[in-house]
N, C-alpha and C positions, 0 to 999 in steps of 0.2 A: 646509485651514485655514491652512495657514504658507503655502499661496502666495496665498491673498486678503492674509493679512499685510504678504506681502511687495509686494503692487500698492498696500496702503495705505500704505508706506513710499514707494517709491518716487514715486506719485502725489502723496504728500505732498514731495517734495522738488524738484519741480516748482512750487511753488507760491510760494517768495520770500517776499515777505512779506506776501502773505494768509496762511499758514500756520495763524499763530495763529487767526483766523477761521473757518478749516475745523477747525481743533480745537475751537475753539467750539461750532462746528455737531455736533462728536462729543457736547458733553456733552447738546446740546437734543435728540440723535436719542436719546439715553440716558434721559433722562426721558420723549421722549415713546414709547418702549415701553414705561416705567413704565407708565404710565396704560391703557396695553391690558389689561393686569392686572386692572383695576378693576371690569369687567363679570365676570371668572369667580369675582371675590373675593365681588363680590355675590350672585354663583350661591350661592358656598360657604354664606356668610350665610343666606340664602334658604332653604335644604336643611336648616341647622341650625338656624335655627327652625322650622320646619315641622314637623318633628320632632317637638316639646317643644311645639309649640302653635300656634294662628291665630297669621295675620301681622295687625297691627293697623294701624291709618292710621297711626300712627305711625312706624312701620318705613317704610312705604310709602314716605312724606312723606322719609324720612332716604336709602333707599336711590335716589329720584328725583332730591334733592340732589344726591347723591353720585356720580352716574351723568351729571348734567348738565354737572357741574365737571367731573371727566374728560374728556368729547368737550369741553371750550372748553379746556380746560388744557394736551390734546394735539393739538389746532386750534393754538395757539399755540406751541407747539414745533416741531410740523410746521410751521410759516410760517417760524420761526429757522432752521431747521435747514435749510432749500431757499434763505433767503439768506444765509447764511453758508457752504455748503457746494458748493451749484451756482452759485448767483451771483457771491461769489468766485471761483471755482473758471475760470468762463467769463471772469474780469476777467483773472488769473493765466497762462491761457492766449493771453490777449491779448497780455501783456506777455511772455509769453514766445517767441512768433510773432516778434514783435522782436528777442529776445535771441538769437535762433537767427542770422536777418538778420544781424546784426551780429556774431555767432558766424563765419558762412561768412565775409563780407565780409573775416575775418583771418587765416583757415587758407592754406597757402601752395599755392601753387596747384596742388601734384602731386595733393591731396587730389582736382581733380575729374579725376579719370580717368572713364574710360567705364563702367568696374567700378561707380562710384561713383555717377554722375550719374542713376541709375534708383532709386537708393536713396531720393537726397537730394529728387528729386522727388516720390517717393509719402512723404515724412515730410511735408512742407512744405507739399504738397496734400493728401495725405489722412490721414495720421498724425494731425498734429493735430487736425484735425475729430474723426477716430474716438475719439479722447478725449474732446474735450469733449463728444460726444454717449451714451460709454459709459460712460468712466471712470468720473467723479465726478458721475453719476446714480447708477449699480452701486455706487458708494463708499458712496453716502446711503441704499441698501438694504441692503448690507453689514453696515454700520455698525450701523444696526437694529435689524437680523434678531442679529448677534453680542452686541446688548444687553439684549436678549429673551432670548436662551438663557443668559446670564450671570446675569439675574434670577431665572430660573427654577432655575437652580441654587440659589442662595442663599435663596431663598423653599423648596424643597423641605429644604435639610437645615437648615436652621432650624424647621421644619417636624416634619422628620422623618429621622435622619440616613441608616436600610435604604434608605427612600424616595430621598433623594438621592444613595444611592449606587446606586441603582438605574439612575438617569436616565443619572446621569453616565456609569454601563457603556452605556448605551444611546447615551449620545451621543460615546462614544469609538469606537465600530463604525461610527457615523453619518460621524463624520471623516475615519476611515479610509476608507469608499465616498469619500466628496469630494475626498480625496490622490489615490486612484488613476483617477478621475474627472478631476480636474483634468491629472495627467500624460501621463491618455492622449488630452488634446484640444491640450494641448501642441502635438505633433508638426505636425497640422493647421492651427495657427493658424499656425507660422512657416511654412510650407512654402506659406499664402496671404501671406505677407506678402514671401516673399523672388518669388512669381509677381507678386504687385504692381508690384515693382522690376524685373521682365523687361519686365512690360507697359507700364510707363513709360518703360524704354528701349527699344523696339520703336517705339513711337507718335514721340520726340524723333527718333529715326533717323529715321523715315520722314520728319518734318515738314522736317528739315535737310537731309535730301537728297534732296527731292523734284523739284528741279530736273536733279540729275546721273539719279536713277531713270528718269525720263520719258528722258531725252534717249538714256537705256540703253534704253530699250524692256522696265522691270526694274520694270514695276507689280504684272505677277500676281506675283512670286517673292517681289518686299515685301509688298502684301497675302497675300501666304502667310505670309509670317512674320508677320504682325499677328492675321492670320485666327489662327494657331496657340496663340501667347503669350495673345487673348483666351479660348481655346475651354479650354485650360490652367489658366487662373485660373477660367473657370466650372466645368467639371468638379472641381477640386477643391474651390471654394466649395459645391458640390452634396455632394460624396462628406464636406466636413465636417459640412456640416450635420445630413445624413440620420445620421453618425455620433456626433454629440451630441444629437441626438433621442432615438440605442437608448441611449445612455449615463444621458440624464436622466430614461427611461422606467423605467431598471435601478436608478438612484439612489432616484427617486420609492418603487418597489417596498422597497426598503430602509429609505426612512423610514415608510412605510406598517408594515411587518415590526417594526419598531421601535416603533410604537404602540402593539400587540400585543403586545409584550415587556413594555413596561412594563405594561399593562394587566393579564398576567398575575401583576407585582411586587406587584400592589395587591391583586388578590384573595388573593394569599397571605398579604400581612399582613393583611388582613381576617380570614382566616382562622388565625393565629396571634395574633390581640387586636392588632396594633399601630395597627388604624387600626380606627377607630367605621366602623358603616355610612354615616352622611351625608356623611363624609369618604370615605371610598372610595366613594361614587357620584360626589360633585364631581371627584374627581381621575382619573377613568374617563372623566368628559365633559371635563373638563382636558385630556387627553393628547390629543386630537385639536387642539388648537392648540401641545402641548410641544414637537413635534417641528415644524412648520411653522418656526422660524430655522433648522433644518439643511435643511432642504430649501429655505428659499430663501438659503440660500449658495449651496447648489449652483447656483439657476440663478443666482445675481448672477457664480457662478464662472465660467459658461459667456461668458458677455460680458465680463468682467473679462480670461479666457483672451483673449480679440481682442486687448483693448485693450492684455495687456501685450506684444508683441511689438511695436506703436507704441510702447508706452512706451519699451520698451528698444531700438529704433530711435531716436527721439528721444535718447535719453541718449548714445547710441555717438556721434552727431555733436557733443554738445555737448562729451565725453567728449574731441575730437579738440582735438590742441595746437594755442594759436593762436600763430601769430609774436607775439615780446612787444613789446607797445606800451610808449613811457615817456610816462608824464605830466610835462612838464617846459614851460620856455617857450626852449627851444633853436630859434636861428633859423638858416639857411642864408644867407651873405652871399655869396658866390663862385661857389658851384657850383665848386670843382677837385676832383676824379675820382681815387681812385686805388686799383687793384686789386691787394693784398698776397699771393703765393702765393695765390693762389686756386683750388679744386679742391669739385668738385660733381658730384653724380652723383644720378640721377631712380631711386631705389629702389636696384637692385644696378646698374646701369647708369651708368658713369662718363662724363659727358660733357664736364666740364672739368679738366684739368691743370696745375698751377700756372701761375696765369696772377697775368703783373704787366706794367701798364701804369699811366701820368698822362694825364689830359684835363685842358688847360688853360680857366680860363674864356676864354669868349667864341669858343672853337676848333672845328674842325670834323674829327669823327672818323669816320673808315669803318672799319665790319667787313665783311671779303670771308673768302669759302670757300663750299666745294661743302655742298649741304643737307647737316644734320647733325655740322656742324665745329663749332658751338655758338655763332654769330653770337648766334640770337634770346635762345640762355642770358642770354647776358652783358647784353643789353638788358631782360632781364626781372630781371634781379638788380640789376642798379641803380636798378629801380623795387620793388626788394622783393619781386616775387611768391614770391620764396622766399626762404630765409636759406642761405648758405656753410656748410658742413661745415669749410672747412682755408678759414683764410687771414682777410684781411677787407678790405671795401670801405668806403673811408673818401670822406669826404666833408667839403670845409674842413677836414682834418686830423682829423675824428672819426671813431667806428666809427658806418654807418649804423644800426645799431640804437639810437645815442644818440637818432637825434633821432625824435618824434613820428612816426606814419604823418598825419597830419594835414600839419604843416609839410612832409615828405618828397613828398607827394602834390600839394601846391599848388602845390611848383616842378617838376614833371616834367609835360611833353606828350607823347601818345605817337601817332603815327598809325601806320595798321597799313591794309596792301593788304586784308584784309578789314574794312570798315568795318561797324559795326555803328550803326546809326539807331532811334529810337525808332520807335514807332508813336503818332506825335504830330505838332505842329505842324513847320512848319520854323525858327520863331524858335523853339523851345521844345530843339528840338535843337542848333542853336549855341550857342543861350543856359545848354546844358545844360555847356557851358564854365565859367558866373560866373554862378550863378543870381543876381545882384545887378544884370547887368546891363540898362543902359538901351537902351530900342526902335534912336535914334539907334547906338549900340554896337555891338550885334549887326550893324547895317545897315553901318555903316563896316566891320567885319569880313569882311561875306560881302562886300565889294566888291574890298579886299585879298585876298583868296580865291577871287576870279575867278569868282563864283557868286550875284552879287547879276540882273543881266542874265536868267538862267534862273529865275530864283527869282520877277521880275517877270513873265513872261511865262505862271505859272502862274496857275490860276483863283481860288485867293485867294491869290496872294501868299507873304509868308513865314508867312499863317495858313490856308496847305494843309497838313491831315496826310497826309501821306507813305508811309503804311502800314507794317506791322510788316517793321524790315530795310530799310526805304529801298524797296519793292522797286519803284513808279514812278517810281523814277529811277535813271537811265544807271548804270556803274561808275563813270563820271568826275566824274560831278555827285556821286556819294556822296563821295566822296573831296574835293572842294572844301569841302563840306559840313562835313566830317570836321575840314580845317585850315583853316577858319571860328571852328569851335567851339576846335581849340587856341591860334587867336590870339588868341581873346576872354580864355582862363585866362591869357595874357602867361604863363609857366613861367620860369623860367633855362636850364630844360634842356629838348630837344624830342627823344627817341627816335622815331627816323625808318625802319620799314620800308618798304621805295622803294617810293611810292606812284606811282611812274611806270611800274612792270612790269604788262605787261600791260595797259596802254591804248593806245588810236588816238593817230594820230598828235597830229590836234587837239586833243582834250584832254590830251596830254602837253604841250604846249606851253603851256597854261592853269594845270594842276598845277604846270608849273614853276617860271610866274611867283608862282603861290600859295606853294607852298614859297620861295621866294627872301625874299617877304614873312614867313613868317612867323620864318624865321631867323636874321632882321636884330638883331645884338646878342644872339644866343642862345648856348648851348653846343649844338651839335647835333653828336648821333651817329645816324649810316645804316648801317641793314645793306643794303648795297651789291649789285642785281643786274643795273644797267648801269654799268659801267665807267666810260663817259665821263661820267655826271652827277657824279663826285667827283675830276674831277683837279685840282680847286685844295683837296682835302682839306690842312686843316694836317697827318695822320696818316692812314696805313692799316696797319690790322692784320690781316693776311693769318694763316686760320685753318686750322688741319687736323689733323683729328682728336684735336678738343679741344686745341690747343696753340696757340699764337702763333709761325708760324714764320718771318713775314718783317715787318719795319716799317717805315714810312717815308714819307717823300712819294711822289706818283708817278713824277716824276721819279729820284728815287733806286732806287722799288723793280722800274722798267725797267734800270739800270744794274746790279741784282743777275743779272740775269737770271734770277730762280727762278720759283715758281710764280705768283704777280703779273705776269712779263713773259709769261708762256706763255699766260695767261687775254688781257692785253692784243692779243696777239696776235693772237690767236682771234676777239678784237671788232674788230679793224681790218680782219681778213679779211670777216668780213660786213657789216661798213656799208660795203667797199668794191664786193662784190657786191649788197648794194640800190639802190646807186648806180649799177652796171650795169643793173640790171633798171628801174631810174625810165627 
């Protein structure tokens, strides 16, 4: 009982503000088991007259009345109670399917780890569903079935008080079978909820690296692991099932046991004068509906059991801190950059140390160092995706948590060597830049971008969908693509991982002039992994092991001779041997 309770609490705090409405729906589910009442009242009636004398048309006439208003009375509650309780309840979830969206959307971004990312997908996909298909239908049987047994309490020791303390002994045994009922289906239910979240991340792994698997020749070893993670989640969906069958066959057995208990309370007051014989016959054929709300707790319990581990899946996400937004009308004039003691570290793991630099507007900054010097850190912190532990990034002289993620997001571009495309048009994805913008727009952009040429050449134009990931098209054409859409948002600021690693010659040459457009009058910072595309950088910040250990132009940071001239070095040796080999 205290853990249906606690699914109707919970359930209920999901709900915003239908709330009141599903509370509503509690008092219509409350009258209408009132009215179930009314056929055994009539019974009673029925018995004691019979008794004492013919039933006369009169009676007849009254108890037909009375029995007709009833089934329309609780027709009409039953109707309140299914729109106000499920229908609400289905609206609630709606709006809450949103609130989640925009929930993740502000969590920073260590939240999605790989730990994580099987979780968030079986909430999101199927959490929610399992809710609204269990929760709060099982809520509206719950609900009930717990209003029936409440009445029936109050009717028996009003009644009769041996009588109802009878019930109530019998319906305190009843609760205890459904306590430990419920705890022991417990274990089952999360143990399919957390195989959910394996077999969610089994399936995304697979989908995401399907191209490096093939190319591994590593299809059976992945369909082995899919094969498993499913076989996993069916076996133990099987072993629970089969295991709340013997539960609810053992409960049933119990309230069955219990009908019979009380049946024996009744003949004994019978037999000590406390009850007339027409009353102990009526309350003999009584008790075979007394106990029926404990027994169907039990099974609202067995499905409510599913549902709460969704529930409480759901809540731990929402549960999670979001970076604070401010509501304010703070605008960014400048874009000037400045990183105060700065120090960040990804769980236990330290990966920046006080770091302090200025980015001037309208300048051009490079980050160099070997993977894991914290290049991408610093370009995702000044987009927010996380917040500073020590120190702070200010921005025109403020702390960036002054200003809106709204205003903050509007002037920042980010292109990144892995591009990621809708599974949509191709105006739909530049345009997914400035969803304001005009046909014309778009079209001068992907020209600037070096990708209008390719874009014609396809079968409709820039109204080919492109498939999910871009994936008919080149690396280089995603990538044009990509700083297409950042030149249509116009930003202040363009975070730049070099989109030129890792392409042909050709299209490096294409990219370039695209980046060069879209730079023009920007603040642009690169995480730098060809040397010679940043030697007219206003700054390089030469990175190592989370530190800032050398700065400067390029010019200067050849004259240091440190780690900056050793790397340079290292690039003039091999574009002077490509040079040989052309």
């Amino acid at each position: 009982m205290r853990a249906i309770i606690e699914y109707i609490r919970m359930a209920l705090s999901l709900l915003g503000k239908y709330k009141k409405d599903v509370q509503k729906g509690y008092i219509a589910a409350f009258f209408e088991s009132g009215f179930t009442f009314v056929p055994y009242m009539l019974l009673f009636y029925i018995i004691a007259v019979r008794l004492k004398r013919e039933l006369e048309p009169r009676d007849i006439i009254i108890i037909s009345i009375v029995m007709l208003l009833s089934v329309v009375l609780r027709t009409i509650c039953k109707r309140k109670q299914d729109q106000l309780q499920q229908n609400r309840g289905l609206y609630a979830l709606t709006e809450k399917r949103l609130e989640i969206s925009d929930h993740l959307s502000k969590l920073n971004m260590g939240y999605y780890s790989e730990a994580n990312i099987g979780n968030i997908s079986g909430v999101v996909a199927g959490g929610i569903n399992l809710i609204e298909e269990v929760v709060y239908i099982q809520l509206g049987v719950a609900v009930s079935a717990f209003a029936s047994w409440f009445l029936s309490v109050i009717f028996l020791f009003v009644f009769n008080i041996k009588l109802g303390l009878i019930y109530l002994l019998c319906s305190i045994l009843g609760v205890i079978g459904l306590e430990i009922s419920s705890k022991a289906l417990s274990y089952g239910v999360y143990r399919r909820q957390d195989n959910l979240g394996l077999l969610s991340q089994a399936v995304l792994d697979f989908i995401q690296g399907l191209p490096t698997i093939k190319a591994f020749n590593m299809m059976k070893e992945k369909n082995t692991e899919i094969d498993y993670a499913i076989k996993k989640m069916g076996d133990d969906s099987v072993d629970h099932v089969i295991y709340a069958s013997n539960l609810l066959i053992i409960y049933r057995v119990i309230t069955n046991a219990l009908t019979g208990l009380f049946c024996l309370g009744v003949i004994y007051l019978l037999q000590i004068g406390e009850l007339e014989l027409a009353w102990a016959i009526g309350f003999i054929v009584f008790s075979f509906i007394l106990f029926k709300p404990i027994e169907i707790l039990g099974n609202a319990g067995e499905f409510l059991s599913v549902g709460d581990a969704a529930l409480k899946a759901t809540w731990q996400i929402l549960k999670e801190k979001m970076l604070d937004d401010k509501v304010n009308s703070l605008k960014i004039e400048e874009m000037k950059i400045e990183f105060k003691d700065v120090s960040f570290a990804y769980e236990e793991q330290e990966v920046l140390k006080d770091i302090n630099f200025k980015i001037k507007p309208h300048s051009f900054t490079a980050l160099v160092g070997e993977s894991g010097s914290g290049k991408s850190t610093i370009a995702s912190l000044m987009a927010r995706f996380w917040d500073v532990e020590k120190g702070q990034i200010l921005i025109d002289g403020r702390d960036i948590k002054d200003y809106p993620f709204s205003e903050l997001m509007s002037n920042i571009s980010m292109v990144f060597q892995d591009v990621f495309l809708f599974n949509d048009t191709i105006f739909n994805n530049i345009a997914f830049g400035n969803s304001e913008a005009r046909r014309n727009e778009v079209i001068e952009a992907a020209k600037k971008a070096r990708c209008h040429d390719f874009i014609m050449k396809l079968p409709a134009g820039y109204d080919t969908v492109i498939g999910e990931g871009g994936s008919s098209l080149s690396g280089g054409e995603k990538q044009r693509i990509s700083i297409a859409r950042a030149m249509l948002k116009d930003a202040k600021l363009v975070l730049l991982d070099e989109a030129t690693a890792g392409v042909d010659p050709d299209n490096e040459k294409y990219i370039q002039e695209a980046i060069e457009n879209l730079v023009k009058d920007k603040t642009l910072v690169v995480i730098a992994h060809r040397l010679s595309t940043i030697q007219n950088a206003d700054q390089i910040l030469v990175l190592e092991d989370g530190r800032i250990v050398e700065r400067g132009t390029s010019e200067e940071l050849i004259k240091q001779a440190g780690i900056y001239k050793n790397q340079y070095d290292y690039y003039q040796r091999l574009k002077e041997i490509e040079v040989l080999n052309e």
